[in-house]
C-alpha positions in Angstrom: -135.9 -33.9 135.0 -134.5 -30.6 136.9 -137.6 -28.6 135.9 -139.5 -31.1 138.2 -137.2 -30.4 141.0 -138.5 -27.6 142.1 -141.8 -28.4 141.8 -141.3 -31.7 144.1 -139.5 -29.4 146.2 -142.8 -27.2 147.5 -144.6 -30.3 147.7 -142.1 -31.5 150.2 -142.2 -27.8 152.0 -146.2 -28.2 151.9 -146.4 -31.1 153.3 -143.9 -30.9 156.0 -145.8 -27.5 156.9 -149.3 -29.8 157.0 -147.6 -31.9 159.4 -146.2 -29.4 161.4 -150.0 -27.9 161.6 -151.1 -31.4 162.5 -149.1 -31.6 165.7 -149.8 -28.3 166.8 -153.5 -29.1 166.4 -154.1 -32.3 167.4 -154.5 -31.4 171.5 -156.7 -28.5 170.5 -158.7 -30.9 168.5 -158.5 -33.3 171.3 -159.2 -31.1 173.9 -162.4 -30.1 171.8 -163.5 -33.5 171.9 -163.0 -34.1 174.9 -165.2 -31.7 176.2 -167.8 -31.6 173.4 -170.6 -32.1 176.0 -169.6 -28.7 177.9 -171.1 -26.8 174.8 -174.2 -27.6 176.3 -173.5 -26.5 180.0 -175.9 -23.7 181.5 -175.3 -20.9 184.3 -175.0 -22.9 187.7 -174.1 -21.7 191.4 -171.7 -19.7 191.7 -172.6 -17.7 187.8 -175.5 -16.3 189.4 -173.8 -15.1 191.7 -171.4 -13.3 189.6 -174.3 -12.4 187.1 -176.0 -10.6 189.6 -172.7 -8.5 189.9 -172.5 -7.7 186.9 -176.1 -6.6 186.4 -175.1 -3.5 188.6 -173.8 -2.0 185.8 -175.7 1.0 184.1 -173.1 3.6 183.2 -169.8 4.3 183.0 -168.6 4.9 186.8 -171.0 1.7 187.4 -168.6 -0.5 184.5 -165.5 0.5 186.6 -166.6 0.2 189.7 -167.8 -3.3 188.7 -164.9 -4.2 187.1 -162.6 -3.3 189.7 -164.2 -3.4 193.4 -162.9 -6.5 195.1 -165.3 -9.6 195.3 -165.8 -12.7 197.0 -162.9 -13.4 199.3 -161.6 -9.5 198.2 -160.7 -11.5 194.9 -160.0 -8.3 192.1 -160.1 -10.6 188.7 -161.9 -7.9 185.8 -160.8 -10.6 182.8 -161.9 -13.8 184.1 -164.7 -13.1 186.0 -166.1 -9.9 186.0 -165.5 -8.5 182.0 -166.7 -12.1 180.6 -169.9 -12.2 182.8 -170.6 -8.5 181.8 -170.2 -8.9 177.9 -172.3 -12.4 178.5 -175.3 -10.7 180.0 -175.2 -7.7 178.4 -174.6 -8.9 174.7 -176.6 -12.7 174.8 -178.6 -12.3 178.1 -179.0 -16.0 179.5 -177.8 -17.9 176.6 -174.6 -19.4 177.6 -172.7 -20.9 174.5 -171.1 -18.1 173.6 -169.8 -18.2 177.0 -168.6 -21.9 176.8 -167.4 -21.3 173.1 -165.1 -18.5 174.8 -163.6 -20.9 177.5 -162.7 -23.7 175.2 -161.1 -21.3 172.8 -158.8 -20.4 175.7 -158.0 -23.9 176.9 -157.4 -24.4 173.1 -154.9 -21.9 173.4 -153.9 -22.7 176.0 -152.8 -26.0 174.3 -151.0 -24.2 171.5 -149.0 -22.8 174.5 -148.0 -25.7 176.3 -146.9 -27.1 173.1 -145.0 -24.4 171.6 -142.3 -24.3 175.7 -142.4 -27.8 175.9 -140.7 -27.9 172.2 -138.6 -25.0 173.3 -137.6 -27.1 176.5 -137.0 -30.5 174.5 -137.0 -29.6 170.4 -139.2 -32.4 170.2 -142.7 -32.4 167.9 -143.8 -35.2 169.7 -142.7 -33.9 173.3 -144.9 -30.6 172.7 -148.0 -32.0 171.1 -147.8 -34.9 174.2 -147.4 -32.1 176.7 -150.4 -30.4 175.5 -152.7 -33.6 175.3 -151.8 -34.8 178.7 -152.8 -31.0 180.0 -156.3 -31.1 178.3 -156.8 -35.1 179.8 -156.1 -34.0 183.2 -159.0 -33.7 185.8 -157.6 -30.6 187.1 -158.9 -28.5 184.1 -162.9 -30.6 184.6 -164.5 -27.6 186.6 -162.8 -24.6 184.5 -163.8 -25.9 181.6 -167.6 -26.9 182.9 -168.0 -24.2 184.8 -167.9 -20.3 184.3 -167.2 -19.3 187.5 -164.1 -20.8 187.3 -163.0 -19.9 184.0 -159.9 -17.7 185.6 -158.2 -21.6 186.0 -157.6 -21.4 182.2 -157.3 -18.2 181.5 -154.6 -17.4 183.8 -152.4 -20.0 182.3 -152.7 -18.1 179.1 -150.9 -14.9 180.7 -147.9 -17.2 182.4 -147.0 -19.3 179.3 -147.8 -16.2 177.2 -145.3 -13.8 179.1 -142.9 -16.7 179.3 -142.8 -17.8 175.7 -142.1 -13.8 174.8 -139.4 -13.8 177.4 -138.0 -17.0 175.8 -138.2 -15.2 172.5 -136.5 -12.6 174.1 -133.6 -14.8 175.3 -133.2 -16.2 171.5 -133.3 -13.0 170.0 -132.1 -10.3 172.5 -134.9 -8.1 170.7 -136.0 -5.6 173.6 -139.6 -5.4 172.3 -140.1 -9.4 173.4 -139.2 -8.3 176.7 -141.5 -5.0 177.3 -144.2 -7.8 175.0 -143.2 -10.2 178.3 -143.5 -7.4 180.9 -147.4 -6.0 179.2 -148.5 -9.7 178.8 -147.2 -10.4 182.9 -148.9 -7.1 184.1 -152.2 -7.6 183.0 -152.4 -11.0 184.2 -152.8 -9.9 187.4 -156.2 -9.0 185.9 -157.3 -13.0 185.6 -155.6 -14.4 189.2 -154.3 -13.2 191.6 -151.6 -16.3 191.3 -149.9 -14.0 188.5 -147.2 -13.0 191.1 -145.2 -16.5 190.6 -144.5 -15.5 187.1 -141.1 -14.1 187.9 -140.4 -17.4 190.1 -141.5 -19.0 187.0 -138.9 -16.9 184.9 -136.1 -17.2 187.2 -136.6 -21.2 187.2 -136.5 -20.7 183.5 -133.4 -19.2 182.8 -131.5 -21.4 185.7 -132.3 -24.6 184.4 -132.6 -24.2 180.4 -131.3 -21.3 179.5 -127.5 -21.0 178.1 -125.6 -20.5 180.6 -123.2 -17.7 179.3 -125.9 -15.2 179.7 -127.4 -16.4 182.7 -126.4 -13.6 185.0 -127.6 -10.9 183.3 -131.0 -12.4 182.4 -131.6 -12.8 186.5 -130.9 -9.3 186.6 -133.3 -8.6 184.0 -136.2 -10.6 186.0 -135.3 -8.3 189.4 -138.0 -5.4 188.4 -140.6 -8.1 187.6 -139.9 -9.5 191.5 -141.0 -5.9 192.5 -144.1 -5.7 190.9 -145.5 -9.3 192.0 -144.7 -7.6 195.6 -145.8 -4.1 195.1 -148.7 -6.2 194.0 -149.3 -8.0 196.8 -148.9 -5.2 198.9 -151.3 -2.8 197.2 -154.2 -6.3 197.2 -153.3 -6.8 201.0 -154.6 -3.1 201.6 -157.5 -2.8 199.2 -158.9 -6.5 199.8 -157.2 -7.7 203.3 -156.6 -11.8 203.5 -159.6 -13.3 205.6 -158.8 -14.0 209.3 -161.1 -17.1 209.2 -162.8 -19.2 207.6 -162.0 -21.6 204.0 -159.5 -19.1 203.1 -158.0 -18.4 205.8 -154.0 -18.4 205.7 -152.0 -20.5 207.9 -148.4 -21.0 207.6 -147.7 -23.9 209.4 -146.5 -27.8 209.4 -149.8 -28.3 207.4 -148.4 -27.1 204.1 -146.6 -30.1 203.6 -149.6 -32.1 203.7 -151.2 -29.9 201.8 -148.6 -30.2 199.0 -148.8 -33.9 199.3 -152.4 -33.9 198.6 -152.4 -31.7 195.5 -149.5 -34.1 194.1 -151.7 -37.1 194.9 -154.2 -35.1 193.0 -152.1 -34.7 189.7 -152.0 -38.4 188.9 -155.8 -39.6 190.3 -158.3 -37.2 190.6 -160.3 -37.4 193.8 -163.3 -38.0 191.6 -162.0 -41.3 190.5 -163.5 -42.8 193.7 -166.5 -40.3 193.6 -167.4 -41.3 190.0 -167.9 -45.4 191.5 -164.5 -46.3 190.4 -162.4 -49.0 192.2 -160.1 -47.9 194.6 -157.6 -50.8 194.1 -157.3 -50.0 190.4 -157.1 -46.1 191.1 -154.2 -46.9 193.4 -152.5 -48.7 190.9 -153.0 -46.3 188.6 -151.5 -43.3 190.9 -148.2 -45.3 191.9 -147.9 -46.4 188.2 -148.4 -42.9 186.8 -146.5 -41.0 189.6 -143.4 -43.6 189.5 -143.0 -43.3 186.1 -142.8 -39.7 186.1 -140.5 -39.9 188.8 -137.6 -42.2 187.4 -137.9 -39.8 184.3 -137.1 -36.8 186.2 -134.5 -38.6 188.3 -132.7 -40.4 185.3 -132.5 -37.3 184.0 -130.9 -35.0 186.4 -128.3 -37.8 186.8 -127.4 -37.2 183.6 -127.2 -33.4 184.6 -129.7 -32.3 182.3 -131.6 -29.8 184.5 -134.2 -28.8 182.2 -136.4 -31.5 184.2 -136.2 -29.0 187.3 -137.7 -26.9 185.3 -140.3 -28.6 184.8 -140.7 -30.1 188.3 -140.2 -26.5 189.8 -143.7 -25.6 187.8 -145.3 -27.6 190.2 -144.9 -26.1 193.8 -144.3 -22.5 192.4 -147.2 -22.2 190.6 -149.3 -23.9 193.6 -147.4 -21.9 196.3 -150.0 -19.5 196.8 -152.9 -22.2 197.4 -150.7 -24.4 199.9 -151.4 -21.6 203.1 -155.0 -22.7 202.6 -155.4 -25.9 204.7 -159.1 -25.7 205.2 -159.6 -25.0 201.0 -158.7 -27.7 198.9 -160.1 -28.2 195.6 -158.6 -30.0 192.2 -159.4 -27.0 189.7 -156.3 -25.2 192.1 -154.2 -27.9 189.9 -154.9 -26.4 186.3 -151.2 -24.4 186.0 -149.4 -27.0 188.4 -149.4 -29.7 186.1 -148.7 -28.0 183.1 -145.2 -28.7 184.6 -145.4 -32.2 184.9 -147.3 -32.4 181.5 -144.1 -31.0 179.9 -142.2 -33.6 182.0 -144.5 -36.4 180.8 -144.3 -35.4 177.2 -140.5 -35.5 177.5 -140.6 -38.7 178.8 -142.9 -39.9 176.3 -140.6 -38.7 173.2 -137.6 -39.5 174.8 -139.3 -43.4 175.0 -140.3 -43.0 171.4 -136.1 -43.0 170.1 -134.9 -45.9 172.5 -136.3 -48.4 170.8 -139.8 -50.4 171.0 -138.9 -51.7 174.2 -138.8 -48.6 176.0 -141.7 -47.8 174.1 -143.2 -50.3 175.3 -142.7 -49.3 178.6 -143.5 -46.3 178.5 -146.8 -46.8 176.9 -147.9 -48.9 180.5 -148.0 -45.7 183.0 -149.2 -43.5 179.9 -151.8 -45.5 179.3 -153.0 -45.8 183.2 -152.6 -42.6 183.3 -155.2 -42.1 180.8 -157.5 -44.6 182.3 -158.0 -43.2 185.9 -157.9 -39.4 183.7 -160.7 -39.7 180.9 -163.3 -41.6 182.4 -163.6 -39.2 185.3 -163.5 -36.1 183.0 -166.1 -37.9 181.1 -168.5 -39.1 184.0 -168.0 -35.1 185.8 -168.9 -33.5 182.5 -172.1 -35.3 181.9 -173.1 -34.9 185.6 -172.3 -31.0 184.7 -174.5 -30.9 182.2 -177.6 -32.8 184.1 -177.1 -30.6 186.8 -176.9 -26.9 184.6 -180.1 -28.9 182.9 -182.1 -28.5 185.8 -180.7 -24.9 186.6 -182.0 -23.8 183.4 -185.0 -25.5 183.5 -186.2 -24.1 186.8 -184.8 -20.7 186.6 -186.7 -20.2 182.7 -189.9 -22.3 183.6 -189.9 -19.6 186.8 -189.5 -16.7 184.5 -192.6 -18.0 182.3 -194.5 -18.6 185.5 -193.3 -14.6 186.5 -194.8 -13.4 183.0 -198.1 -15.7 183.7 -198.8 -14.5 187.2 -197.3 -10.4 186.7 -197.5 -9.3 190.6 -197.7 -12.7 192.3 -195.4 -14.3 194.7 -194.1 -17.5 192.8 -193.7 -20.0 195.8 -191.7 -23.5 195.1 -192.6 -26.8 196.4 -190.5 -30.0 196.2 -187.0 -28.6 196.1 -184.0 -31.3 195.7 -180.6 -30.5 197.7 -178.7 -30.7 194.0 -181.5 -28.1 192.7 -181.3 -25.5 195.6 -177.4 -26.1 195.2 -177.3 -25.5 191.7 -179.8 -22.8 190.7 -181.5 -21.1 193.9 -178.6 -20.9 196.7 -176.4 -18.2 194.6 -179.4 -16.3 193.9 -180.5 -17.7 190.3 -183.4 -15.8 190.5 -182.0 -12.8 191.5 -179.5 -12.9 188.5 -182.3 -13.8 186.3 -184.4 -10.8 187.2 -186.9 -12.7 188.6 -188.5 -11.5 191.7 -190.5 -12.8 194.5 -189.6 -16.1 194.3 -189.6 -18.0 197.4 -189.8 -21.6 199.0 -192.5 -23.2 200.5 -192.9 -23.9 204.7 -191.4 -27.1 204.9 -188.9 -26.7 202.1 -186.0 -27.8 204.7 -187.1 -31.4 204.1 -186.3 -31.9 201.0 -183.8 -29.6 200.5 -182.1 -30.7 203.9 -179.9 -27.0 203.8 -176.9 -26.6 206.7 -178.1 -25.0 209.7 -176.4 -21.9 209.1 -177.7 -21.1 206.0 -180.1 -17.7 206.3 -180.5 -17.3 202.7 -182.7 -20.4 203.0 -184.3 -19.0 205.4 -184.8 -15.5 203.7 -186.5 -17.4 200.5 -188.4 -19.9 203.1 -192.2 -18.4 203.5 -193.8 -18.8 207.3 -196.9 -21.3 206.8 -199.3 -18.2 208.5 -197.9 -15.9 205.3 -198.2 -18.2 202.8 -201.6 -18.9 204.0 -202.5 -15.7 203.5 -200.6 -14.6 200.3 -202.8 -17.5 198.5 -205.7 -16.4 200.4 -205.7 -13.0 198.8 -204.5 -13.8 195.3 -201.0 -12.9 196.0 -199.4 -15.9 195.4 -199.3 -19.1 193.3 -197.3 -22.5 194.4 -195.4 -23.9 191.4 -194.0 -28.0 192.0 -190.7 -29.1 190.2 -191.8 -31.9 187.9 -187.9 -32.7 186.3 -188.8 -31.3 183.2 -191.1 -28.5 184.1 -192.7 -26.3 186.8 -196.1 -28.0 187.4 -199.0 -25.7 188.9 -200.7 -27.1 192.2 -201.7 -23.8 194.1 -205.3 -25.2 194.0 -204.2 -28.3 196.6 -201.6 -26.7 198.1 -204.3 -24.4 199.2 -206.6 -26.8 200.5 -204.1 -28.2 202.8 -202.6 -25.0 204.0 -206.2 -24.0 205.3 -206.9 -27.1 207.1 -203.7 -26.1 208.9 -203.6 -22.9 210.1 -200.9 -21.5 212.0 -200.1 -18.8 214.8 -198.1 -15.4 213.7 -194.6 -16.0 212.4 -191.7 -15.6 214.6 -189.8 -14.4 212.1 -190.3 -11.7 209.5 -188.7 -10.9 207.0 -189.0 -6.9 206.4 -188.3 -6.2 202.8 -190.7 -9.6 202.5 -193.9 -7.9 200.6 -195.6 -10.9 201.6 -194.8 -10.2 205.2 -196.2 -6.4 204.9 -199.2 -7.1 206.6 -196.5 -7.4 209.7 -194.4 -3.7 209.0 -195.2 -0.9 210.5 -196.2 2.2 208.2 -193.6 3.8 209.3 -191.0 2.1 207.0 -189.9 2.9 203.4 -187.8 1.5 200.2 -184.7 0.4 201.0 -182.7 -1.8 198.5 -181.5 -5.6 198.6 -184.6 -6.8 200.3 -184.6 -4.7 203.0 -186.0 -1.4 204.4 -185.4 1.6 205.6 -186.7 3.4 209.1 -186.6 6.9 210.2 -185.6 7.0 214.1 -188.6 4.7 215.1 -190.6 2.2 213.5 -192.5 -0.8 214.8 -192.9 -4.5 213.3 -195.6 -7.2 214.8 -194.1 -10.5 215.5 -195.4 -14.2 217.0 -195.3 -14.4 220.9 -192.5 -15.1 223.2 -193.3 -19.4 224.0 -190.4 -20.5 226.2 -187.8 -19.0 228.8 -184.4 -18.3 227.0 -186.0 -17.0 223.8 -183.8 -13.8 222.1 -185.1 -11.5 219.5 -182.6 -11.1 216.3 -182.3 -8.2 214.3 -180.7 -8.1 211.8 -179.4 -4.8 209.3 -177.3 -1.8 208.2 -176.8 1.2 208.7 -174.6 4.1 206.5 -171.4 4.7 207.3 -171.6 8.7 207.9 -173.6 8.0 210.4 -170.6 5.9 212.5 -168.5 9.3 211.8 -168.9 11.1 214.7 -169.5 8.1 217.0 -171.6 5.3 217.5 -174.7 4.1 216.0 -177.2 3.4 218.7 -180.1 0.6 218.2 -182.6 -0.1 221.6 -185.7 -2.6 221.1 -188.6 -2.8 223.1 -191.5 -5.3 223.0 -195.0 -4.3 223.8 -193.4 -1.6 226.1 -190.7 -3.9 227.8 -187.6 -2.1 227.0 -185.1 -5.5 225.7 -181.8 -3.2 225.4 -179.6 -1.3 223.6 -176.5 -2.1 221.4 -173.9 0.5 220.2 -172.9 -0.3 216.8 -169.1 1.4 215.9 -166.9 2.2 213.1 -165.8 0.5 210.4 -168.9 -2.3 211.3 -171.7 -1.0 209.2 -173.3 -4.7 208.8 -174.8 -5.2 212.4 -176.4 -8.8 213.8 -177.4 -8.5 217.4 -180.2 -10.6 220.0 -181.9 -9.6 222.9 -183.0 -11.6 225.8 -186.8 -11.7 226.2 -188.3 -11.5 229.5 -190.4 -14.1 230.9 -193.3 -11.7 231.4 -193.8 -11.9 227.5 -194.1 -15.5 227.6 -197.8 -16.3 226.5 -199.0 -13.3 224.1 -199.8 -14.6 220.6 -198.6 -11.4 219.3 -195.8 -9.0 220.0 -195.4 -5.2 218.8 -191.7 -4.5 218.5 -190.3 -1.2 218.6 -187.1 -0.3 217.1 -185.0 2.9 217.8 -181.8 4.3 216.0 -179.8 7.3 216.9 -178.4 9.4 215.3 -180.3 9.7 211.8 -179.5 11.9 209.0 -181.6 13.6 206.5 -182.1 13.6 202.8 -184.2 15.2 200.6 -186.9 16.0 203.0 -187.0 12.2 204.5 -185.2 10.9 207.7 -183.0 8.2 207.6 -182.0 5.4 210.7 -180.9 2.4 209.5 -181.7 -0.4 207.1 -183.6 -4.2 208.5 -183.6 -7.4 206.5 -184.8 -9.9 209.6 -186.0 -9.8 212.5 -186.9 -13.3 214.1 -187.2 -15.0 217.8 -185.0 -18.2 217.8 -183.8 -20.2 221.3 
């Protein structure tokens, strides 16, 4: 029999190790099914926008400057947004699944994470595998892991838990290469989100609440440097990309943080889209006090007890959310993706600690879990297929457009019939631009169906004037294109026809860079760049008459920043000879929006010839240089 022994042995060890691999894969595996439908998202909204970025790059200095120059809402993230877009584009061009394949392999990661601290925090299987399950259920993680733009939300986590499970290594092994492992893998997540900076908070909590005590003094002293990078960080991004004085993300520190806090936690047992998905109310209310009151009498039977390791996990929550709680006017659920990791680890606890008292606490414990996961994956489900229809139409407009581009090589492609989700989804962030697609535009009247907010001038960029269409089809310029669901459906024959038997005055607005509106620019004016041109010192564009008293003419343009070095940048307008004014544009403003009042004696003429002059100029390369015009326009 003892030559057997070993034998049985190394089956026991194998399948022991099988098991072990089973719990660290099931949330992975759940997570993938979960979101098996997101393998067929597209590029949508905001991923145009950022493609478009991207597709600056054409050399070296171009990659780094990319990379590196702050963005939207001076947001400097080269790993989650700008490197994944760039390798995208460049290496599979407007197929997105390798893209999608790359975010659920983090989140699956991600998972393996979560897992591996919440059996550090508990030295339960169960606890970690539960921890990571109820992470990949949660609505928080539905945009990141539907939608590119917003990829940072799990990739970020993957830098905190990654620098903290090397710290913890460090702690169990007092091996200095975990630590300077911790401090590389902390540094460069600064590179994903700018949220990074609570990782020493994150630490600190770390070694208060479940480290040994014995060594807890030095181990704080050890997290001090890592304190003063997250605030020479903050003071280096406050001087290259300064916080925004208005507007969504604006920061206010004020009594509406706690409200602001409130709502999040709300958030992290029903998502808002429980109601938005045609849920019931009542049974989402139930399902919130269940799930939260559950979790609550967990954490507070165990700090009775004095077993502060649930601090640590209820600290996750605000820390990791600190930086979003200033924001008061920007409130959205992906923000929650790293704050309930915490209260995932919590839950998991809870869960295994159910799972040894006995079936009737098992029983009870299944109840809130099981809400929980009611109000959780039908909404994650429902958002995800309403992801996909929407990236369905994005790609089917912005390719068919493309083949209608290669059909019609020169034309004007003009689109009729625009839904609000389809402008929202594929044209607002520029789709065409990203795709290289130009001169694409919408038809007069577009703002019926597309119903866009009032202040919304890149509608009314890509919106052709009824006179300029008329005339674009008139000389084989353009061709009007219909969305048909499926397809772009040709009807420049009829749209024709009705455009002539409605003929219409001069535009009041013209847009510069416009070639369609070229028949209305001076010949003074030459390339500029972004849809815009460039003037010498004077140049002259024709625009529809002045109609009623109170009327202003709107320029709007650039112009170069060495010329604002030795003062300011002058700009006067005159209309057929009636000088309208002059505005001084000064240093740092380069971007400049200004109106002029027209005079009542211009009321009446069917056609005005502006004039515009700029002082000073510069010159390069033989050619003189004023400023740059996008629109010019007469609104009330």
């Amino acid at each position: 029999m003892s030559p057997a022994r070993p034998s049985l042995n190394v089956h026991i060890r194998r399948t022991r190790h099988i098991a072990d691999l089973l719990w660290w894969a099931a949330p992975a595996l759940f997570l993938l099914w979960l979101y098996r439908d997101s393998f067929r998202i597209w590029f949508r909204e905001d991923d145009f926008s950022l493609l478009a970025f991207v597709r600056q790059v054409h050399g070296g200095d171009d990659f780094f400057h990319v990379l590196f120059r702050p963005y939207a809402q001076g947001t400097i993230r080269p790993w989650s947004e700008r490197l994944p877009f760039l390798l995208s584009w460049n290496l599979f061009g407007l197929d997105n699944l390798p893209f999608r394949i790359g975010v659920i392999a983090t989140a699956m990661a991600d998972t393996v994470l979560i897992s591996w601290v919440a059996r550090r925090i508990t030295g339960s299987r169960l606890a970690g595998a539960a921890a990571a399950v109820f992470w990949a259920a949660s609505a928080a993680i539905i945009s990141p892991m539907t939608w590119n733009s917003s990829y940072n939300e799990v990739q970020y986590p993957l830098f905190l838990l990654g620098a903290l499970a090397l710290f913890i290594r460090y702690i169990e092994t007092e091996q200095s290469r975990y630590w300077w492992a911790q401090l590389t893998v902390f540094a460069l997540g600064f590179g994903s989100l700018e949220n990074n900076v609570v990782y020493p908070a994150i630490a600190a909590s770390w070694v208060i609440f479940v480290a040994n005590k014995s060594n807890r003094k030095n181990l704080l002293a050890g997290i001090a440097p890592l304190f003063g990078i997250s605030f020479l960080y903050v003071l280096i991004h406050m001087k290259v990309a300064p916080v925004a004085p208005d507007g969504l993300y604006a920061v206010r520190i004020d009594a509406r943080i706690a409200a602001t806090f409130w709502e999040y936690w709300r958030w992290a047992f029903l998502s808002p889209g429980w109601a938005e998905s045609g849920f019931s109310r009542l049974n989402g209310l139930w399902i919130g006090v269940l799930a939260m009151g559950a979790l609550v009498a967990f954490a507070v039977s165990r700090i009775q007890r004095r077993d502060y390791r649930a601090l640590f996990c209820l600290s996750w929550f605000p820390l990791t959310l600190a930086p979003m709680l200033p924001l008061p006017d920007r409130h959205t659920e992906y923000y929650l993706s790293a704050p309930v990791i915490g209260l995932a680890m919590l839950a998991g606890w809870g869960l295994a600690v159910a799972a040894n008292a006995g079936w009737i606490w098992r029983a009870a414990a299944l109840v809130p879990v099981l809400a929980w996961f009611t109000g959780m994956v039908p909404v994650v489900t429902v958002m995800t297929r309403r992801y996909v229809e929407e990236s369905r139409l994005s790609r089917t407009l912005i390719l068919a457009a493309q083949a209608a581009h290669q059909t019609h090589p020169g034309k004007a492609i003009l689109l009729d019939g625009i839904s609000p989700v389809l402008y929202q989804v594929a044209i607002f962030e520029g789709g065409f631009r990203a795709a290289g697609i130009p001169e694409v535009y919408l038809t007069p009247g577009s703002a019926a169906t597309v119903r866009p907010a009032p202040d919304d001038d890149d509608f009314k960029r890509m919106t052709i004037d009824p006179a300029v269409t008329l005339r674009a089809l008139e000389q084989d310029r353009a061709v009007v294109y219909s969305f048909a669901g499926d397809h772009l459906r040709n009807i420049t024959r009829p749209y024709g026809l009705a455009a002539e038997a409605n003929r219409h005055e001069t535009p009041q607005r013209v847009e510069v860079g416009n070639p369609l509106y070229s028949y209305l620019v001076g010949p003074e004016w030459f390339a500029g760049l972004n849809g815009m041109l460039w003037m010498p010192a004077a140049a002259t564009v024709r625009i529809g008459g002045h109609t009623h008293p109170g009327q202003r003419l709107r320029i709007d343009g650039y112009c170069a920043e060495t010329l604002l070095a030795t003062g300011p940048f002058r700009v006067a307008l005159t209309a057929d000879g009636v000088p309208l004014g002059e505005v001084e544009i000064t240093a740092p403003e380069t971007h400049f929006d200004h109106t002029f009042l027209l005079p009542d004696s211009l009321i009446g003429k069917g056609l005005m010839e502006v004039t515009i002059r700029v002082n000073p100029v510069e010159q390069v390369g033989g050619r003189v240089y004023g400023a740059q015009f996008g629109t010019i326009s007469i609104e009330r």
